[in-house]
DSSP file (Angstrom, degrees, kcal/mol; ACC not computed):
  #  RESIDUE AA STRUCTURE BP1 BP2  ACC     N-H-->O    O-->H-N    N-H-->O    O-->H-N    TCO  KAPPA ALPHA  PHI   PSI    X-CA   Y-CA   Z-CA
    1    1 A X              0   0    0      0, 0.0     2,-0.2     0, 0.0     0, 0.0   0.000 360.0 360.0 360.0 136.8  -10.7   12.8    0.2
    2    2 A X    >>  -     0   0    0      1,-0.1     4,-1.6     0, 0.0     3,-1.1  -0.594 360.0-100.6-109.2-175.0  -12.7   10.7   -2.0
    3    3 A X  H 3> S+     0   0    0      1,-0.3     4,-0.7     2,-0.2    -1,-0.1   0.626 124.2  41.6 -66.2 -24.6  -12.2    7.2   -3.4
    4    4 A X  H 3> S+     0   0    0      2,-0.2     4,-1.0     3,-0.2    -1,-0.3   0.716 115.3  52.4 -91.5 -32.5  -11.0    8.5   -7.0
    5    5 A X  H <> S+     0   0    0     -3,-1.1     4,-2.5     2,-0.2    -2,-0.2   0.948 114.6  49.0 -75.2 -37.5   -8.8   11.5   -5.3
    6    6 A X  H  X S+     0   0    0     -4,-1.6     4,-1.0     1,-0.3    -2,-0.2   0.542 102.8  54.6 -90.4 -12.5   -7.5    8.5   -3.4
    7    7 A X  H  X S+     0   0    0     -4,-0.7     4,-2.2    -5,-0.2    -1,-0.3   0.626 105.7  53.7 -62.5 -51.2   -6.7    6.2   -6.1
    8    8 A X  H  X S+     0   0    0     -4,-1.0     4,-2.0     2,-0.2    -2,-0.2   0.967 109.1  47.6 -76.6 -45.6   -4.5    8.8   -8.0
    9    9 A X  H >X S+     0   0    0     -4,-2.5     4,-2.2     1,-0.2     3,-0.8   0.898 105.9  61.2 -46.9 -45.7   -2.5    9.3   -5.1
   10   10 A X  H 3X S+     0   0    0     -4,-1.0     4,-1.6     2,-0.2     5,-0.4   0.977 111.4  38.7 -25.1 -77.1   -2.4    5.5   -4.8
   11   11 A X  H 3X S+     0   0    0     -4,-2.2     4,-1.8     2,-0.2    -1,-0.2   0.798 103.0  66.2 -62.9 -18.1   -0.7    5.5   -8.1
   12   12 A X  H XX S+     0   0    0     -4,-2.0     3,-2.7    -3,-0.8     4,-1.0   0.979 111.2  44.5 -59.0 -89.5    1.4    8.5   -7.5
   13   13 A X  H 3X S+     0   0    0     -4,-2.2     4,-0.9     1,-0.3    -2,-0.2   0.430 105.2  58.6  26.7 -77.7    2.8    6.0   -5.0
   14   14 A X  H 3< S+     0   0    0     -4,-1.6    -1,-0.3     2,-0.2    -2,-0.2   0.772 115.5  30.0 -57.1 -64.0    3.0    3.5   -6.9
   15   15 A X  H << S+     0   0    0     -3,-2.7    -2,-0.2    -4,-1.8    -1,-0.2   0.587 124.9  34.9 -97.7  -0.9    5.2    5.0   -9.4
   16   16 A X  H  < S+     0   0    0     -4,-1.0     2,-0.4    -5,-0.1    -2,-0.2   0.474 105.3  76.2-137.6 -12.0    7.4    7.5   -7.8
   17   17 A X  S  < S-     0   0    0     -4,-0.9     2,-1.1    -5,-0.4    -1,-0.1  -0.863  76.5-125.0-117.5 166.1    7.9    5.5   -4.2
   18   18 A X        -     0   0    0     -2,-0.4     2,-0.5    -3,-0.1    12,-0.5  -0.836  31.9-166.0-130.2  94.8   10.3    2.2   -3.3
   19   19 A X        -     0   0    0     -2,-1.1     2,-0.5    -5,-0.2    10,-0.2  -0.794   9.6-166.4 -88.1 123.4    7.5   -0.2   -1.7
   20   20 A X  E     -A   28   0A   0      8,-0.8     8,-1.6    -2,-0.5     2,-0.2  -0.883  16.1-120.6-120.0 141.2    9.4   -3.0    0.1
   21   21 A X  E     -A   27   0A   0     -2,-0.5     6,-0.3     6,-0.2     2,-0.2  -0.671  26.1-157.8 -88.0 158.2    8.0   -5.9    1.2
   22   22 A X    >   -     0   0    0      4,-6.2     3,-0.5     1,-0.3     2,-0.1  -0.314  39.0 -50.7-111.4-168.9    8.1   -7.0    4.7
   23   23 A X  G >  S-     0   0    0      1,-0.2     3,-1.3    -2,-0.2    -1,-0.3  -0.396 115.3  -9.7 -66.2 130.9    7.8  -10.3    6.8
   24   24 A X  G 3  S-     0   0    0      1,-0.3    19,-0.3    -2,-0.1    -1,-0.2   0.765 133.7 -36.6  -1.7  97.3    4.8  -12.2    5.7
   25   25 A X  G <  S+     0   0    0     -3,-0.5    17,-2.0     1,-0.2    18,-0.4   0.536  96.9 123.3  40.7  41.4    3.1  -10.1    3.7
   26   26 A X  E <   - B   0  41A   0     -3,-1.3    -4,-6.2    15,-0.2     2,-0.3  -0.736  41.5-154.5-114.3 176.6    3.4   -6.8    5.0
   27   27 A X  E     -AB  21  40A   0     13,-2.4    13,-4.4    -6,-0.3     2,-0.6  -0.930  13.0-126.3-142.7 148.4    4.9   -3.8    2.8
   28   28 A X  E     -AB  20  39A   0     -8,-1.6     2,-1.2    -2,-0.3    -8,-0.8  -0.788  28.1-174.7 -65.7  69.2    6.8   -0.5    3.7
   29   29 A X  E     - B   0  38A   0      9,-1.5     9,-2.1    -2,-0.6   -10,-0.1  -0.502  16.5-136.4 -97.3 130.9    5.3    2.3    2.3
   30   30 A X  E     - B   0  37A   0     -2,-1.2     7,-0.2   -12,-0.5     5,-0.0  -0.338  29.0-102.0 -73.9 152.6    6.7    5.7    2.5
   31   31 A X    >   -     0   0    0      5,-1.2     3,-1.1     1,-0.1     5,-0.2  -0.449  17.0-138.3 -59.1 140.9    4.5    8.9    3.3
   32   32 A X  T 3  S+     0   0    0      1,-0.2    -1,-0.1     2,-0.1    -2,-0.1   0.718 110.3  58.9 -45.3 -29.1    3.7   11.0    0.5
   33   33 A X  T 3  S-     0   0    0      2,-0.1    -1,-0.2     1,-0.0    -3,-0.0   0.710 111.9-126.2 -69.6 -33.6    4.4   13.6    2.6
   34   34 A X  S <  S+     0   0    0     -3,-1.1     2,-0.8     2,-0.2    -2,-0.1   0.124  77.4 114.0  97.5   3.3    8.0   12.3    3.0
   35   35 A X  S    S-     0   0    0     -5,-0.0     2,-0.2     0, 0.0    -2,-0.1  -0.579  84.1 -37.0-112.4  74.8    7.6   12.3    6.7
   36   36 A X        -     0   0    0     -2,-0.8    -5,-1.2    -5,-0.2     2,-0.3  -0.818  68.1 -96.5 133.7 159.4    7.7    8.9    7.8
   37   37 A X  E     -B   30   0A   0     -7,-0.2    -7,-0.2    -2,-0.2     2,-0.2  -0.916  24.5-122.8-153.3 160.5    6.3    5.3    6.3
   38   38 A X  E     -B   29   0A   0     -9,-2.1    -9,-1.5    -2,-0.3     2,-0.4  -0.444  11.7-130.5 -79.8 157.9    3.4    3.0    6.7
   39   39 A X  E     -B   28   0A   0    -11,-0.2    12,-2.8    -2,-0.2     2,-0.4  -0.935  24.5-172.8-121.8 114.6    2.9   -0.6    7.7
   40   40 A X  E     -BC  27  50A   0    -13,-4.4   -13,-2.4    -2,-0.4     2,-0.3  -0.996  13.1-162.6-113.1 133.8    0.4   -2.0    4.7
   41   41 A X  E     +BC  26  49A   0      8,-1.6     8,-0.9    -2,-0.4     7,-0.2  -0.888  18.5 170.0-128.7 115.9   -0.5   -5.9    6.3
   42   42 A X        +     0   0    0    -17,-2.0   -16,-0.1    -2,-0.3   -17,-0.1   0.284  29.8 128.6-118.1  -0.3   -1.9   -8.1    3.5
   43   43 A X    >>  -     0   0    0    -18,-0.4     3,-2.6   -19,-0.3     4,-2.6  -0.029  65.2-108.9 -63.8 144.9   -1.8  -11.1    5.3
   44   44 A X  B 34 S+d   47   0B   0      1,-0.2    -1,-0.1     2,-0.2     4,-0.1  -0.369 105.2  20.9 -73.0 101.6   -4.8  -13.3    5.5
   45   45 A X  T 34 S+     0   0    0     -2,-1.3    -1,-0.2     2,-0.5    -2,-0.1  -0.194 132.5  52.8 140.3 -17.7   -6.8  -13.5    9.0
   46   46 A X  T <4 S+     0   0    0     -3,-2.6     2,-0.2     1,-0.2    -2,-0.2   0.757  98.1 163.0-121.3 -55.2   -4.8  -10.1    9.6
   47   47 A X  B  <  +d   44   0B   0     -4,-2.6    -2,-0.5     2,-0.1     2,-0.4  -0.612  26.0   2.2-100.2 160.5   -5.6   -7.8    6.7
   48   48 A X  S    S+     0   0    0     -7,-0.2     2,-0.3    -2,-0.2    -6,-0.2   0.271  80.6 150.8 -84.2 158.4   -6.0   -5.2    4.6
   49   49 A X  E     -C   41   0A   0     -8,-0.9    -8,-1.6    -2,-0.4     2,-0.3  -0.882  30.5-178.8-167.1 151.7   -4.7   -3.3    7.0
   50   50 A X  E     -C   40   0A   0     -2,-0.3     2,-1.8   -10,-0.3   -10,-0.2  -0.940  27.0-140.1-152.2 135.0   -2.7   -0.2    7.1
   51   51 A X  S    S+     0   0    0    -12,-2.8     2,-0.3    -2,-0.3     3,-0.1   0.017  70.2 110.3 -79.5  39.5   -1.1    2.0   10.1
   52   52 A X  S  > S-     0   0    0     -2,-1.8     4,-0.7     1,-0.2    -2,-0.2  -0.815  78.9-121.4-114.6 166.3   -2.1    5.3    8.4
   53   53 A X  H >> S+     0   0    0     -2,-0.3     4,-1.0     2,-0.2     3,-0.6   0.944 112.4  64.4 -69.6 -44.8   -5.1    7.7   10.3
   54   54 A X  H >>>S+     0   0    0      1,-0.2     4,-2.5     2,-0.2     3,-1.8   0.981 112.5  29.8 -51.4 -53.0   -7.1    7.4    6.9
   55   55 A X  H 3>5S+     0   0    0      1,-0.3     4,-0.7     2,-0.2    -1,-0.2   0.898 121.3  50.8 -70.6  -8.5   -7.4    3.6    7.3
   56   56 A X  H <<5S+     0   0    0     -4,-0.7    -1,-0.3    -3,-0.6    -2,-0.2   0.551 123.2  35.4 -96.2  16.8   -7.5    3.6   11.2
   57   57 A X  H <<5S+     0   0    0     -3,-1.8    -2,-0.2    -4,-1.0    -3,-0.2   0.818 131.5  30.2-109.9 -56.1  -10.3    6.3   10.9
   58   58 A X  H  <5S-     0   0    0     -4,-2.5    -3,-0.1     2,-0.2    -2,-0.1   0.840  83.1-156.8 -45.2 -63.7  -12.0    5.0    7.8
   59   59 A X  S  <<S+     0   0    0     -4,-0.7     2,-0.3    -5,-0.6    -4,-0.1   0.951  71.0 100.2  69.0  62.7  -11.1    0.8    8.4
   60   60 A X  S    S-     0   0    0     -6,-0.2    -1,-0.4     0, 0.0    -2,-0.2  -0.888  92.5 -59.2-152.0 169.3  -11.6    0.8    4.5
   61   61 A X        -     0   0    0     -2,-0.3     2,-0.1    -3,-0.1    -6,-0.0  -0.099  55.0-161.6 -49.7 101.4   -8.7    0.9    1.6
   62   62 A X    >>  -     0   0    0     -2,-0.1     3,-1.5     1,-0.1     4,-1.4  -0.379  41.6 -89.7 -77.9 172.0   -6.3    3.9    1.7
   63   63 A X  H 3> S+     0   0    0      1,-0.3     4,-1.6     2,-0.2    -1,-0.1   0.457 126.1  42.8 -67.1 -15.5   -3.9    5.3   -0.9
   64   64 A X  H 3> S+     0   0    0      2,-0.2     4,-0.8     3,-0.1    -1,-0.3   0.580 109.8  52.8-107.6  -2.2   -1.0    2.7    0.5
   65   65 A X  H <> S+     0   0    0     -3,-1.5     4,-3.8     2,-0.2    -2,-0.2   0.896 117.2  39.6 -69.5 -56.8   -3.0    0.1    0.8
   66   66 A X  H  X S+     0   0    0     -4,-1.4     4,-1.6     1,-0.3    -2,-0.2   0.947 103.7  62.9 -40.2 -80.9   -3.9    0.8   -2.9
   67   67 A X  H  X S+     0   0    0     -4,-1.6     4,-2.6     2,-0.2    -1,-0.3   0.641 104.7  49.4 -63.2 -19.8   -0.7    1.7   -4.0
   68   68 A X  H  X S+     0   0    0     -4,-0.8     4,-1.7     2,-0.2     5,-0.2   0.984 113.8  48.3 -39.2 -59.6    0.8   -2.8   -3.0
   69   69 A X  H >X S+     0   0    0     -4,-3.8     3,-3.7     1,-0.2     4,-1.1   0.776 113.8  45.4 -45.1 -66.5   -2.0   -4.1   -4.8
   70   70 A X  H >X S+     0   0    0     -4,-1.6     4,-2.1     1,-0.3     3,-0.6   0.772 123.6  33.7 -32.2 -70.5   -0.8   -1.5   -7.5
   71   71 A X  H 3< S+     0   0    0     -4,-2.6    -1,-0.3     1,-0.3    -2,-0.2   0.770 112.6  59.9 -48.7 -30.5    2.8   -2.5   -7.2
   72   72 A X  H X< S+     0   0    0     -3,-3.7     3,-0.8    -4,-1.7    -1,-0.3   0.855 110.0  46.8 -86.8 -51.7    2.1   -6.3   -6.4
   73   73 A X  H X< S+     0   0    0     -4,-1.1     3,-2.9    -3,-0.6    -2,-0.2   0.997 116.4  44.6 -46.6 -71.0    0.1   -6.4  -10.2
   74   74 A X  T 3< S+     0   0    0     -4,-2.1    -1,-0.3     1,-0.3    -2,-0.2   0.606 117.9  34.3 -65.2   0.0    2.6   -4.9  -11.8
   75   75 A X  T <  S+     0   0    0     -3,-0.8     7,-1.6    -5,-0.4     2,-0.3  -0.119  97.8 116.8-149.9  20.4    6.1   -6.5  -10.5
   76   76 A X  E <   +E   81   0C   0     -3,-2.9     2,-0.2     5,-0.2     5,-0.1  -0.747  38.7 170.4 -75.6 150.8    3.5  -10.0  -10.4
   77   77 A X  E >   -E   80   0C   0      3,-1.0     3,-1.3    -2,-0.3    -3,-0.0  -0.622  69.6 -36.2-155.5  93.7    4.9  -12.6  -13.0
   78   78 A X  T 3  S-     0   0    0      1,-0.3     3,-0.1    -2,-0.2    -2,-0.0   0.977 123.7 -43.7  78.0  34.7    3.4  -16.1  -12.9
   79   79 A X  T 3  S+     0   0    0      1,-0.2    -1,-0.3     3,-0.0     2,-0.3   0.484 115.8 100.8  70.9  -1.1    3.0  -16.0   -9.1
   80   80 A X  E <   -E   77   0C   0     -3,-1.3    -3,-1.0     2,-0.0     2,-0.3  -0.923  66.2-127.7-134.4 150.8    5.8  -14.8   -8.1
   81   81 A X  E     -E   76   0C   0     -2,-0.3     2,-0.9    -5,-0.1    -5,-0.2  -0.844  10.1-159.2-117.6 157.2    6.8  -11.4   -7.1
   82   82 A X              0   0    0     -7,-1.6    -1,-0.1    -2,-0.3    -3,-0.0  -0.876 360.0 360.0-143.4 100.9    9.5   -9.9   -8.5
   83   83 A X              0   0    0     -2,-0.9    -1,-0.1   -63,-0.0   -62,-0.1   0.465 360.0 360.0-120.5 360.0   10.9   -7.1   -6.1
């Protein structure tokens, strides 16, 4: 999958799945697949990180990694996040 295939999915994500935030600054994301969800780690000294095989095979930004920031811009207001 390349970086643009992985980017739409991202936003597919983004728009059609219920990203919860965790304990310092991790997020819940469900598989696309439905089977399942991922642990996306933004914290700083710890992340990016993400428990899916793309990123622990890659160790570079996957489609749930992608799809926080996405959600984290959008539902941002002034610093604060609005979930």
């Amino acid at each position: 999958m390349d970086d643009s295939t992985r980017e739409m999915r991202a936003l597919a994500i983004a728009a059609t799945q219920k990203i919860k935030p965790g304990p310092r600054d991790t997020w819940n994301v469900p598989s696309q697949s439905g089977k399942g969800n991922y642990w996306v780690c933004l914290e700083e000294g710890f992340g990016p990180f993400c428990s899916c095989p793309d990123f622990e095979t890659r160790g570079m930004a996957c489609k749930h990694l992608m799809a926080v920031e996405i959600v984290m811009r959008r539902e941002t207001t002034d610093g604060d996040v609005t979930v």
